[in-house]
Steps between C-alpha positions, in 0.01 A plus 500: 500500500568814272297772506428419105434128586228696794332655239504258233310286750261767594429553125439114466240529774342767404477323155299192612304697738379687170507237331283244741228832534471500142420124491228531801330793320472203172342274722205714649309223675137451335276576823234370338688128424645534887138525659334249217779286640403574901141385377603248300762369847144561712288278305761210455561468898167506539421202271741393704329603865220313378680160350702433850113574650383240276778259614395533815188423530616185254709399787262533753272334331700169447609521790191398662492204288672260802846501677769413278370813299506750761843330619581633108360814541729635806782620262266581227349762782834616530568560136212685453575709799866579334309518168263813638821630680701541204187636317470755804846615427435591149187616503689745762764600300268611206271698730129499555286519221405830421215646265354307250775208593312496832178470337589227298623328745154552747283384217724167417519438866106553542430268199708160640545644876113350643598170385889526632309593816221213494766253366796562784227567782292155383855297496657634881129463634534132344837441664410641843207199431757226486674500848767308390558695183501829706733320740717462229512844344444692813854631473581527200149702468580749769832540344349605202250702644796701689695566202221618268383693795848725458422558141334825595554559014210242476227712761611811301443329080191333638323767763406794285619853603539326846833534610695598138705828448 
């Protein structure tokens, strides 16, 4: 390569390095839009939190119903479990809910959480009742309880101050 070919080339790059600055500086990113967005993100996945929740306790609930319905539920169990995991992993990408976000997310949790609680705690004490419904599930239960157990995002979103950045 020729010197005048060297410098040619360094002019070029210098010219879209410019040029690319120039752009960036166009596109200032909107903070306000980016954290409406977090909030926005915060609220949807936990609609979401509290849906698979809801699904749950469904399944639990049928599943006390008589055999051939907790043979159904085994890989349901398992869905949901995959369901909260891949919730987990989003909810950890975006970050814990900060500020008024976190607030939010409290009071919506307060307002359906009591009856999540009553509703899930009701249908395992129900299956527990049924020895050879719990028979059935026993594994597929402890499974569950194993993998949500590792989802330290959900202790964080749901305790308070306990245990967030």
């Amino acid at each position: 390569m020729t010197e005048r070919s060297r410098f040619l080339l360094s002019l070029a790059a210098a010219v879209a390095v410019a040029m690319a600055s120039v752009a960036c500086k166009d596109k200032e990113p909107d903070v306000e839009q980016i954290m409406q967005a977090r909030q926005d993100a915060h609220e949807e996945l936990a609609d979401e939190y509290i849906e698979i929740t809801n699904d749950f306790a469904d399944l639990l609930e049928a599943s006390v119903q008589g055999i051939a319905e907790a043979e159904a539920a085994k890989a349901e169990v398992k869905a949901i479990s995959a369901r909260f995991e891949a919730l987990g992993e989003r909810m950890e990408r975006l970050g814990d809910p900060q500020g008024d976000a976190k607030a939010r997310f409290e009071k919506k949790l307060a307002e359906v959480g009591v009856e999540l609680g009553r509703r899930t705690s009701e249908a395992v004490a129900a299956v527990r009742s049924n020895p050879e419904v719990a028979a059935i599930l026993r594994e597929p239960m402890a499974e569950f309880g194993e993998r949500m157990d590792a989802l330290e995002v959900f202790e964080r979103w749901t305790q308070g101050d306990q245990g967030s950045e």
